[in-house]
C-alpha positions as CSV (number, residue, x, y, z in Angstrom):
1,X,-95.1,16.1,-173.3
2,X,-94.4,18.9,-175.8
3,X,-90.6,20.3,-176.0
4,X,-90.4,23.0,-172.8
5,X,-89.9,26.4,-173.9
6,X,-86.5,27.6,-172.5
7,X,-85.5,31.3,-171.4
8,X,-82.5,32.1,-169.9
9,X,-80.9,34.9,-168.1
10,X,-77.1,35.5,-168.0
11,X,-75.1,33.9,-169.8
12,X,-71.6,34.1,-167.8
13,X,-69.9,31.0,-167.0
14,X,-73.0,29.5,-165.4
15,X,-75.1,30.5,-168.2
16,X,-73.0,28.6,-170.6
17,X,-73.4,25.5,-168.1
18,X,-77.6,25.8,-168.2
19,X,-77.2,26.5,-172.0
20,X,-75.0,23.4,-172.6
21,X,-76.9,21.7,-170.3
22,X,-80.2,22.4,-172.3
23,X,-78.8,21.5,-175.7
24,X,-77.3,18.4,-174.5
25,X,-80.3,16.5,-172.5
26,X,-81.8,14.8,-175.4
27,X,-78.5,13.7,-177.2
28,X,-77.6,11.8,-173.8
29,X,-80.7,10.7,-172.4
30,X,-82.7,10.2,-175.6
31,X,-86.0,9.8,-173.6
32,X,-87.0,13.8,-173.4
33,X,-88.5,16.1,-176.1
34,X,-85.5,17.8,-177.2
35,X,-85.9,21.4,-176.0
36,X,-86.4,24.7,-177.7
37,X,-83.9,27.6,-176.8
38,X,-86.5,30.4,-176.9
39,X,-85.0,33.1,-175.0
40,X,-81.9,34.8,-173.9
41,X,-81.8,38.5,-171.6
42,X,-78.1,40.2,-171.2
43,X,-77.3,43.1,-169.6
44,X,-77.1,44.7,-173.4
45,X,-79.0,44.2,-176.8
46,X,-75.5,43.3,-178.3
47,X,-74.3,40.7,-175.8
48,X,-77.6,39.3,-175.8
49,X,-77.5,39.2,-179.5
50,X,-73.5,37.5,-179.3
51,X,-75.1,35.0,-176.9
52,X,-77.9,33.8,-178.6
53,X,-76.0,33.0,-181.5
54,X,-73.5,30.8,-179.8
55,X,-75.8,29.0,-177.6
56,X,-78.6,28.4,-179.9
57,X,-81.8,30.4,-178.7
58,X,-84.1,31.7,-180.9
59,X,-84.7,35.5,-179.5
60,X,-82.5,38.3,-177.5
61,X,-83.3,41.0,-175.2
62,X,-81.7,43.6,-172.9
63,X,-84.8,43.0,-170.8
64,X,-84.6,40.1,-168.5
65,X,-88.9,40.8,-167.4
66,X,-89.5,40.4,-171.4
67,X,-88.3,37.1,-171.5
68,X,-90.4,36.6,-168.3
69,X,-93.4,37.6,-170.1
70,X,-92.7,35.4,-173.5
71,X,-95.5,32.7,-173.6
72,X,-93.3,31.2,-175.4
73,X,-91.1,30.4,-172.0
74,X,-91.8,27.2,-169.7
75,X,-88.5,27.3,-167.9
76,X,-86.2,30.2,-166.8
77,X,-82.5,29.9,-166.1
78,X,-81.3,32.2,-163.8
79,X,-77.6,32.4,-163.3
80,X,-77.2,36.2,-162.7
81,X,-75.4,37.1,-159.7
82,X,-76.8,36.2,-156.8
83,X,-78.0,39.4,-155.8
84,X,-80.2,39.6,-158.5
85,X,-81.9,36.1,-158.2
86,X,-84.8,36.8,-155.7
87,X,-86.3,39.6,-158.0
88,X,-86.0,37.2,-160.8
89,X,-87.1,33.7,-159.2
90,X,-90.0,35.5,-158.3
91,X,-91.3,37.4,-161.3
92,X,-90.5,33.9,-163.3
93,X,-92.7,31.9,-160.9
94,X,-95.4,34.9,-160.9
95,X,-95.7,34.7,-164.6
96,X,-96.3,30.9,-164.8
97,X,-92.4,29.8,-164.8
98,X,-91.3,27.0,-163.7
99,X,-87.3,28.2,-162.8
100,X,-84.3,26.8,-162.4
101,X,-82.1,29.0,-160.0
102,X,-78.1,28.9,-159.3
103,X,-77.2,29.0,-155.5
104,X,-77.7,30.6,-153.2
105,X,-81.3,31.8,-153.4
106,X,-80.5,35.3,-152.1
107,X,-78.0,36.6,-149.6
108,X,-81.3,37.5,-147.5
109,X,-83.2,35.2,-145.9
110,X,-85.9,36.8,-145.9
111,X,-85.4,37.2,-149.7
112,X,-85.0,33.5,-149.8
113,X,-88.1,32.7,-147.8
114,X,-90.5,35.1,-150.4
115,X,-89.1,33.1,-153.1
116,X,-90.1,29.6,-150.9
117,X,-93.7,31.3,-151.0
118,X,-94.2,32.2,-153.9
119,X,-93.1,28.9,-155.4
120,X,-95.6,27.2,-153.4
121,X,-98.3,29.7,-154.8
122,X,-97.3,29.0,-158.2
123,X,-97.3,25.4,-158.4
124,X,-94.4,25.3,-160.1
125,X,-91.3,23.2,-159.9
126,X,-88.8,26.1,-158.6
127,X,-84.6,24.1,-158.1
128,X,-81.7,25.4,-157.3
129,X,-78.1,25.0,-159.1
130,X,-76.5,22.0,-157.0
131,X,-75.2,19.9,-159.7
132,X,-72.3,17.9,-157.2
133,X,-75.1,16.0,-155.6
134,X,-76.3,14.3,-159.1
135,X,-72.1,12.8,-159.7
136,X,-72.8,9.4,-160.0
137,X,-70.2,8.4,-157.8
138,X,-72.2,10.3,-154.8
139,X,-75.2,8.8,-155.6
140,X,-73.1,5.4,-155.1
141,X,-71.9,6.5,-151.8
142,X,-75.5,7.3,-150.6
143,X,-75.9,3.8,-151.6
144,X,-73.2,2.3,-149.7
145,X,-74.1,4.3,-146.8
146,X,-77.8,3.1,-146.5
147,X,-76.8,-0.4,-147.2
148,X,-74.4,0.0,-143.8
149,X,-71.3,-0.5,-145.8
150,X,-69.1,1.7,-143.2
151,X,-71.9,0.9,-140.4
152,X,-73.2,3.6,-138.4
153,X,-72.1,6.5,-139.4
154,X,-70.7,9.1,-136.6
155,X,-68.1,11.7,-138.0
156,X,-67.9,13.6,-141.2
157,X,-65.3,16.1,-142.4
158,X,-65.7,18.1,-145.1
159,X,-63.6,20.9,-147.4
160,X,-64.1,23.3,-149.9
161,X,-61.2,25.0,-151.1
162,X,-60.3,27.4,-153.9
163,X,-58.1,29.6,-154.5
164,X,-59.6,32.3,-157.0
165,X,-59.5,35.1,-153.6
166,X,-56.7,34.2,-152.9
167,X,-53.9,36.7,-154.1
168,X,-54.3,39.5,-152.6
169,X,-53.4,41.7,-155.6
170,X,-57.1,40.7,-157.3
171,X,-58.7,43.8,-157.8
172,X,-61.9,44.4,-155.8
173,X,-65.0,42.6,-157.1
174,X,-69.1,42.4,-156.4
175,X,-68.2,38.5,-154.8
176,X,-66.7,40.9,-151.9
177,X,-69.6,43.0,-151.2
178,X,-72.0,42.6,-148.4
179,X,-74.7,42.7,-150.3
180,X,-73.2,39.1,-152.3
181,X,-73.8,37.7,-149.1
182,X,-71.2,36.5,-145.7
183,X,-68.9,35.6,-148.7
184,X,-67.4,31.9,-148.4
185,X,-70.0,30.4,-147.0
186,X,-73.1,31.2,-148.6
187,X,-70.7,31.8,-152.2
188,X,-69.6,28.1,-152.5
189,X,-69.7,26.6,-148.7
190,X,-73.9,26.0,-149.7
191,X,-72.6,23.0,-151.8
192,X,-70.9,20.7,-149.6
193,X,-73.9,22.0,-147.4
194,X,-75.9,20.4,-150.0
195,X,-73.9,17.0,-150.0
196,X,-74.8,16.7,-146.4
197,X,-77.9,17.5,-146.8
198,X,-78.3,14.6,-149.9
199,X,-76.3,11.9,-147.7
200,X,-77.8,12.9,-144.2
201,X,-80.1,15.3,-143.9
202,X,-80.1,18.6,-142.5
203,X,-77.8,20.9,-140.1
204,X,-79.4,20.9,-136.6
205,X,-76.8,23.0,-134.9
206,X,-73.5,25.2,-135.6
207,X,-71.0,27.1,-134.1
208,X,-68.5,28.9,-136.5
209,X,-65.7,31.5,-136.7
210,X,-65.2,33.4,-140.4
211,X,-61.8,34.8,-141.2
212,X,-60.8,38.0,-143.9
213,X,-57.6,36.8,-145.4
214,X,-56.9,40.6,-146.6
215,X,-58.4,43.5,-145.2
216,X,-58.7,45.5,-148.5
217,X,-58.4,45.1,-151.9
218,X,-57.3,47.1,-155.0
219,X,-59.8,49.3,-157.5
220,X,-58.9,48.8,-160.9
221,X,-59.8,52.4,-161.2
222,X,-56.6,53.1,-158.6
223,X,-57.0,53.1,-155.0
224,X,-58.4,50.5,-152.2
225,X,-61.4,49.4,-151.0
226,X,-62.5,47.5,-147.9
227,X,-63.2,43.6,-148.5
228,X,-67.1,43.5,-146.7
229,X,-67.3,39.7,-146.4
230,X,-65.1,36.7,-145.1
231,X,-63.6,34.2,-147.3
232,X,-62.7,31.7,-144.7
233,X,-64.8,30.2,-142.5
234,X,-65.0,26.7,-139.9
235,X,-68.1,25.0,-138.4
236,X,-68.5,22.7,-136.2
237,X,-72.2,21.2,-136.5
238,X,-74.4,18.7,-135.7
239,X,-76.6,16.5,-137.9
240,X,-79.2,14.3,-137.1
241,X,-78.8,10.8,-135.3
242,X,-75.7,12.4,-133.2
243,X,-73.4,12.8,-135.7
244,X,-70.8,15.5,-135.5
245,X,-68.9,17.1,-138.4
246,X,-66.4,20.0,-139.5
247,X,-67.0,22.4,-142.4
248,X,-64.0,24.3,-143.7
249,X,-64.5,26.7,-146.5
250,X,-61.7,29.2,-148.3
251,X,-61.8,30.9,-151.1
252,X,-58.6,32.4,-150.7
253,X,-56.5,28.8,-150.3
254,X,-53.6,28.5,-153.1
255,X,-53.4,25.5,-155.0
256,X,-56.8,24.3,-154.4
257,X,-59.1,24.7,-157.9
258,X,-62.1,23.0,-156.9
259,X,-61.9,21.0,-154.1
260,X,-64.6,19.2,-151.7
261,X,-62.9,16.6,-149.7
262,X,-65.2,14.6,-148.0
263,X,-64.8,11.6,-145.3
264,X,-67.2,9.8,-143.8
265,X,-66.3,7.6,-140.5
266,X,-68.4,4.8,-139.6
267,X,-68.0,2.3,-137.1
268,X,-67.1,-0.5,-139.6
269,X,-65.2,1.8,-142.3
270,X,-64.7,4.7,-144.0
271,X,-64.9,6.8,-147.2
272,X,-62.8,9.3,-148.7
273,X,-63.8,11.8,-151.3
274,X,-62.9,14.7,-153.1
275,X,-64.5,16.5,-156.0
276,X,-61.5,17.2,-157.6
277,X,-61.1,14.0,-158.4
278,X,-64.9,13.5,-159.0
279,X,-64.6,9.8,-160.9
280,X,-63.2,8.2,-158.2
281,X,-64.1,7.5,-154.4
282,X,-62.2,5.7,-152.0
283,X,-63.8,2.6,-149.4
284,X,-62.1,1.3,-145.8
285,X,-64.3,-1.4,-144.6
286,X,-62.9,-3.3,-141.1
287,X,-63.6,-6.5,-142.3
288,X,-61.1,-9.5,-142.9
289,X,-57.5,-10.3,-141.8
290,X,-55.9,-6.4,-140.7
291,X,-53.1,-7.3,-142.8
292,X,-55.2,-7.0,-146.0
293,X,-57.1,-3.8,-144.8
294,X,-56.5,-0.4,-146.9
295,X,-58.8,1.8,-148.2
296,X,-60.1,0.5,-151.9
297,X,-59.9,3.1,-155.2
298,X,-63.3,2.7,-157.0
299,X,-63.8,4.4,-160.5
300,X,-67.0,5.5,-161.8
301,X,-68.3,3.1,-164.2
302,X,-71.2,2.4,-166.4
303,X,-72.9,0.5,-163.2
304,X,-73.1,3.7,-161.4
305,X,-75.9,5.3,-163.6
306,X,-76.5,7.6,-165.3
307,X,-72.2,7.1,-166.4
308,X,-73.4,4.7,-168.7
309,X,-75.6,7.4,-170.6
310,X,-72.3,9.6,-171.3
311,X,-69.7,6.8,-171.5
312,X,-69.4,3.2,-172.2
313,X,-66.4,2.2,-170.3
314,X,-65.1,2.9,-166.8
315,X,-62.2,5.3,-166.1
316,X,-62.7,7.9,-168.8
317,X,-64.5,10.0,-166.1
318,X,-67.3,12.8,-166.7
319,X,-67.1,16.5,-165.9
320,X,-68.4,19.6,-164.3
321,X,-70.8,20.3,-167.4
322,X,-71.9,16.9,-167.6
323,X,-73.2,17.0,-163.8
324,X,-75.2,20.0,-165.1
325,X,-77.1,17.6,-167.8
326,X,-77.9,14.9,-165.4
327,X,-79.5,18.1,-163.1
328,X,-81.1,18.9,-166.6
329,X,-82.6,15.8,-166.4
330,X,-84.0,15.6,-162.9
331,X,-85.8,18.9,-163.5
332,X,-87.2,17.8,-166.5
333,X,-88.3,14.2,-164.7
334,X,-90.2,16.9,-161.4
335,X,-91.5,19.2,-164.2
336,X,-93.1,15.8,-165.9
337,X,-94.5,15.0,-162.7
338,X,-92.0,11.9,-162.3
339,X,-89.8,11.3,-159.1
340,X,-86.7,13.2,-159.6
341,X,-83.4,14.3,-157.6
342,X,-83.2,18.1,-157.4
343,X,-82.6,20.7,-154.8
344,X,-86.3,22.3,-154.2
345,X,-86.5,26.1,-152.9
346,X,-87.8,24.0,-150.0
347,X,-84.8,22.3,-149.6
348,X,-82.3,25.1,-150.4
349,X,-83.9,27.5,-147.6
350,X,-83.4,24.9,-145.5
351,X,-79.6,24.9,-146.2
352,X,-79.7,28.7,-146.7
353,X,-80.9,28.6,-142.6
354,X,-78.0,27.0,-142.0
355,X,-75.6,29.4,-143.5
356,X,-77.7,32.4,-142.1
357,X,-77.0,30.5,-138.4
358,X,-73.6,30.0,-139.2
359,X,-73.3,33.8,-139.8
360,X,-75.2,34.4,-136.7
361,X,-73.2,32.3,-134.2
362,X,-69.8,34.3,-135.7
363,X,-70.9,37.4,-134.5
364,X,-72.9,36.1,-131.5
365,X,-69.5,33.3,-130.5
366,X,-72.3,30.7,-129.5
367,X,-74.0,27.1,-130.6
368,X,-77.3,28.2,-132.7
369,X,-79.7,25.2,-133.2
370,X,-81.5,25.6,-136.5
371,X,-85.2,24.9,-136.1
């Protein structure tokens, strides 16, 4: 297979991750054509310029739909706000793309469902941005809980907390607009959505209440403006097989950096996760004497591959950015044709329902079942 031509578009702090994540693939897996940075599009000439030269790509325009149109592109990264990503996706696939999206599709669904078409039309491999699922540690715990480890599983918690929202001085900002979407839960709730999703399978019913921490928020320009969104939110849902779980998500929750927390109850044990501490995972099984039973610490090592392609030793632990390569990877595997591990636009809508049902059974104070 000849290197993939790579185009990407934005280059904030998720750009970075996609450009890292590009340049790094073949120095840690060694088995891919090392890829060629082709294209970069900013909002300006300059910036694009800046960017290209610290990330490595060969061109830079002011004009994402250029880089669309490069035959020199395969790929296109699209970590623009999220806003922006249906127009985007779409073009991309339209021209012959395959693309690699961030989350959320759109804050429409209906925006969301167009990009699901069109990818189909295309025949292109079209993935979203949900790097936790590929942490070697949660592909362990998939393991353990097909194996029957914890038995039959029949509640799950799970919590994403951050605080970045949370002082109420932070001026006004697009992640507070309608049109970003419901705010925490389509923002970041999508990805321990997505954990479910890997370890389960798919929401079939939720009720949920969304909460606005602060009402307004300050203009850096002087003055206030009205926050349009909700950055806390609780579900109660239903998965498949009967089992019942929680979803708490705030964006506005002090202290808290980056955290999923994540248990699992079975009927013969449990497990205990959270992202920020993503090296490490913690086991109850009900077996034995009681007086020996306690939950079990259990590091990420080489035997939980792919560790062993970053590190040679247990305990040393990988990162956000090295989640990203791995997802590098698994695109690259579907784009070759070979099974892979990534989030499809199929997939993602699917978890995108979800939210949108979430949303609806706020404002509607009723159970929606997701179709």
């Amino acid at each position: 297979m000849k290197p993939l031509g790579i185009g990407l578009i934005g280059t904030g702090y998720m750009g970075k991750c996609h450009a890292l994540a590009w340049n790094a693939v073949k120095t840690v897996f060694g088995d891919v054509e090392r890829p060629r940075l082709v294209h970069l599009a900013e909002a300006s000439a300059g910036l694009a310029e800046a960017r290209a030269g610290e990330f490595g790509f060969e061109k830079a325009t002011a004009d994402w739909r250029a880089l669309i149109a490069d035959p020199e592109v395969d790929v296109v990264s699209v970590t623009t706000p999220n806003q922006f990503h249906p127009e985007m996706a779409i073009a991309a696939l339209e021209a012959g793309k395959h693309v690699w999206c961030e989350k959320p599709m759109a804050p429409a669904y209906a925006d969301a469902e167009r990009m699901l078409e069109t990818a189909k039309r295309s025949g292109k491999v079209a993935a979203l941005g949900y790097n936790y699922i590929q942490n070697p540690v949660m592909r362990h715990i998939r393991t353990l809980i097909g194996e029957g480890a914890i038995g039959t599983v029949n509640h799950i918690r799970v919590e994403m907390d951050e605080d970045f929202m949370a002082d109420p001085d932070v001026f006004f900002y697009w992640k507070s607009e309608l049109s970003a979407g419901y705010g925490a839960l389509d923002d970041f709730a999508v990805h321990p959505l997505s954990l479910l999703w890997y370890l389960f399978g798919h929401v079939e019913a939720v009720i949920t209440d969304m909460v606005k921490p602060y009402a307004d928020r300050p203009l850096s320009e002087g003055g206030r403006r009205a926050v349009e969104n909700h950055d806390g939110a609780n579900v109660l849902m239903r998965l498949g097989g009967g089992i019942s779980a929680v979803l708490m998500a705030n964006r506005a929750a002090w202290g808290r950096k980056g955290r999923i927390a994540l248990q699992i109850f079975g009927s013969k044990g449990s497990i205990v996760y959270d992202q920020e501490r993503m090296n490490e995972f913690e086991l109850y099984q009900a077996e034995g004497r009681g007086t020996e039973q306690g939950f079990r610490k259990i590091l990420a090592a080489p035997a939980h591959r792919p560790y062993d392609r970053f590190i040679p030793a247990p305990g040393h632990g990988l990162g956000f950015n090295d989640l990203k390569i791995i997802e590098c990877r698994e695109l690259i595997r579907a784009i070759s044709g070979e099974p892979s591990s990534i989030v499809t636009f199929e997939d993602g809508l699917r978890i995108e329902k979800s939210v949108h049902a979430m949303a609806q059974s706020f404002h509607e104070r009723r159970w929606i079942e997701i179709g």
